[in-house]
Residue, then its C-alpha position, 0 to 999 in steps of 0.5 A: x500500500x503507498x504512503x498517501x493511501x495509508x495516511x488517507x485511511x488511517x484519517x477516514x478510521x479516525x473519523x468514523x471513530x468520531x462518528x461512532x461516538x457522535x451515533x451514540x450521543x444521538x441516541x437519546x436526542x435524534x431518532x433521525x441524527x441515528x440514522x444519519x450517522x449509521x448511514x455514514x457509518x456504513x458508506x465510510x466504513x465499507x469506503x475504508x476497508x477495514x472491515x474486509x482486511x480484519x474480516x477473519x479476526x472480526x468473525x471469529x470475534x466470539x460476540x460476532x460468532x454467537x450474533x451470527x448464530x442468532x441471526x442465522x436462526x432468524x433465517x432458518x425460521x423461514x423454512x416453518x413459517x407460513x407468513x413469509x412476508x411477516x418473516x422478512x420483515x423481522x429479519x429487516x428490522x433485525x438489520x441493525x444488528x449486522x451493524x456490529x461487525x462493522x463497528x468493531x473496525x471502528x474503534x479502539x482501546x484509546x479511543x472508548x473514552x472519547x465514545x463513551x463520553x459522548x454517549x454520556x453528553x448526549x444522555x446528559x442533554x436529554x436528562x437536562x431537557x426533561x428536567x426543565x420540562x418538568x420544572x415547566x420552564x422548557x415548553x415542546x409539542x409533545x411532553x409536559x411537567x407530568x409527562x417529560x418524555x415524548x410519548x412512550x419514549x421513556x421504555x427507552x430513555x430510563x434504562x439508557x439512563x441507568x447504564x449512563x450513571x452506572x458508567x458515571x459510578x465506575x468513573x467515580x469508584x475505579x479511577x484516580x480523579x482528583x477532589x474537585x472532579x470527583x465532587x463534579x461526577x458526584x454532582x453529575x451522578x446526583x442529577x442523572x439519578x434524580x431525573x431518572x425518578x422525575x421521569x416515567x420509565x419503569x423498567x429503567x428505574x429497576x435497572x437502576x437499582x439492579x446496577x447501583x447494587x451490582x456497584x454495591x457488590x464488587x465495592x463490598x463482595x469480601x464484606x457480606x455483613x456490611x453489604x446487606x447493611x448498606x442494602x437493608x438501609x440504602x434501598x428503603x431509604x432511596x425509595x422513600x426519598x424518590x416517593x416523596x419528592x418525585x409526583x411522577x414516581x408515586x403516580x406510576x408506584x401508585x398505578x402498578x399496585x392498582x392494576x396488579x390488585x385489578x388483574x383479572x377482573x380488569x385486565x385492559x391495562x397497562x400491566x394487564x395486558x402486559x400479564x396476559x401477553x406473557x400468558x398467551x406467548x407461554x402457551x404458545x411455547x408449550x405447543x412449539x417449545x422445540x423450533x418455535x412458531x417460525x420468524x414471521x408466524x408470531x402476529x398469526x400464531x398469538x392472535x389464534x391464541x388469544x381468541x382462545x384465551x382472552x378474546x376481549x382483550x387486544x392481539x399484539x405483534x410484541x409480547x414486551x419480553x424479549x426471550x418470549x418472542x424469540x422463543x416464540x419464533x424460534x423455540x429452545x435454540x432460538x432462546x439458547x443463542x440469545x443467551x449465548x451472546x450475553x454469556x460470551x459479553x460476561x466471559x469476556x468481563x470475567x476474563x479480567x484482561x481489561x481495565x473496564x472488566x466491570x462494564x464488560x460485566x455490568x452490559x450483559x446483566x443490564x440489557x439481559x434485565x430490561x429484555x424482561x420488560x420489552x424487546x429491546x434488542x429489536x426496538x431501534x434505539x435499543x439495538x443500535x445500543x447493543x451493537x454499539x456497547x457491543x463494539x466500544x466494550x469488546x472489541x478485539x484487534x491483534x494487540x488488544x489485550x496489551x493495548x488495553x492494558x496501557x491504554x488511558x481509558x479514564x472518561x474523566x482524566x488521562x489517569x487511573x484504570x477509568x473506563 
């Protein structure tokens, strides 16, 4: 390769790690911005080259294997589905996911910083923005002071914010920062979390939880006794204060226990129907448990069922878990190679060999969470946050291992084990 066509690559790597890193500070902000830096992402990446000249280390990168082998089930489904226009459409929704190979050429052990500090901005901005809309300063078509996030956009704001504070708390606990930045984080951390409870999701305020005792258990995992102290006494007392203090927070408290009280006698809610979804895919399962119903037969399959099951009660197209729909689709092996990527994220964490081995840990526990509540990893925002974790947290090149250790991961200093 000639000097000049070298440089000119290197340059085009350097951007499209820039882009990366401003895709994911979109996520929360821009529906539209996404898919303008993924767009770029695809044509600058498949102009630079890498993809092609790494393609035999990318495939062989346990993650991608393991994508490959859920991705290819998708297909397989083909063969036993009887929608094949259904089929199809499932696997062009799945189509961000393909994105992860290209991704992994895309960034670098130096380089996470910068990514993942961007994502904090971005997840920073849209936290400011639903606060003022709370505190009725900031007035936009769509959200209000009891509704600060569009529609129902927070299933997907509140657990994208859980994982921005839990990067922030791995900042705060396993870096060398000095006073002044670590009362900054402390500060930063104090207003992500409050704005999780001014805000509605719920899913994402249980991954919250989840993640601060995660936090709780590699500060304490010697010190049993003390730590179910701290959980005995923190937990009660954070919810407590978020009751109290957030209207919005006792409301949807308030609303879970009075539809779970209603549950059977009025089922046409949110919970409820979020139960009776759950009922009706379980049975689909129990009559399709070994390959499933096919990967375009969901729609049809669980609309039959709820006509003998729950007639009164509306078809869905998406059961809000995750590991129910594809074992609808595909059975047991569709729910094995679910799985499978997340233990392959964990083993990666558990290995150690990275200074962020705690976040490589904390990734596949938090989105393996929220797939209990929705079908994250096939919702747009979601997904790409998957494929870009996925990419920023364990990529591998030739000399990763030795990189990873010297390189200078701190999000807020040039110091430290940080991120």
């Amino acid at each position: 390769m000639t000097e000049p066509v070298a440089i000119w690559r290197a340059d085009l790597r350097r951007i499209n790690g820039w882009l990366l890193g401003l895709l994911a500070c979109a996520l929360p902000l821009s529906t539209s911005a996404v898919s303008v830096f993924a767009v770029l992402l695809i044509l600058l990446g498949l102009v630079e080259g890498s993809w092609w000249r790494r393609r035999r280390e990318i495939l062989a990168h346990p993650l991608c294997a393991t994508l490959s082998c859920y991705l290819a089930l998708h297909v397989l489904g083909l063969l036993w589905t009887a929608d094949l226009t259904g089929g199809f459409e499932v696997l062009e929704g799945l189509w961000k996911l393909l994105l992860l190979p290209l991704f992994l050429t895309m960034t670098e052990p130096q380089w996470r910083r910068r990514q993942l500090v961007l994502f904090l901005l971005g997840m920073t901005a849209a936290a400011l923005i639903s606060s003022l809309v709370w505190a009725d300063i900031l007035h936009l078509p769509g959200v209000s002071p009891a509704h600060p996030t569009k529609r129902v956009f927070h299933v997907i704001y509140n657990p994208m914010l859980a994982l921005a504070i839990f990067v922030l708390l791995h900042e705060l606990f396993w870096s060398t920062l000095r006073p002044a930045q670590r009362v900054g984080l402390v500060v930063w951390l104090a207003f992500l979390s409050w704005n999780m409870f001014i805000t509605e999701g719920r899913t994402g305020q249980v991954v919250f939880v989840l993640l601060v005792i995660f936090v709780l258990t590699l500060l304490l995992h010697r010190q049993w006794g003390r730590l179910l102290l701290v959980l005995a006494v923190g937990l009660p007392l954070v919810f407590s204060l978020a009751y109290q203090l957030s209207g919005n927070f006792q409301r949807r408290i308030g609303q879970v226990q009075e539809e779970l009280s209603a549950f059977g006698l009025r089922n046409n809610t949110s919970v409820g129907l979020r139960l009776v979804y759950s009922i009706n895919s379980a049975h689909l399962i129990a009559e399709h448990p070994l390959i499933g119903v096919g990967t375009g037969d969901f729609n049809q399959a669980y609309a039959a069922m709820n006509k003998r099951n729950s007639e009164d009660m509306p078809n869905t197209d998406n059961p809000h878990n995750q590991y129910l729909l594809t074992m609808v689709r595909l059975g047991l092996p569709g729910l094995v190679a679910l799985l499978a990527m997340f233990w392959c994220q964990w083993r990666i964490g558990w290995s150690r060999h990275d200074p962020a081995w705690r976040l490589q840990l904390a990734f596949p526990l938090f989105f393996g969470c929220i797939m209990m509540a929705d079908s994250y990893l096939t919702a747009y925002e979601t997904g790409i946050l998957f494929v870009f974790m996925g990419a920023v947290l364990y990529q591998k090149t030739a000399t990763s291992s030795q990189q990873a250790q010297s390189a200078d991961l701190n999000v807020a200093l040039p110091q430290g084990e940080g991120v």
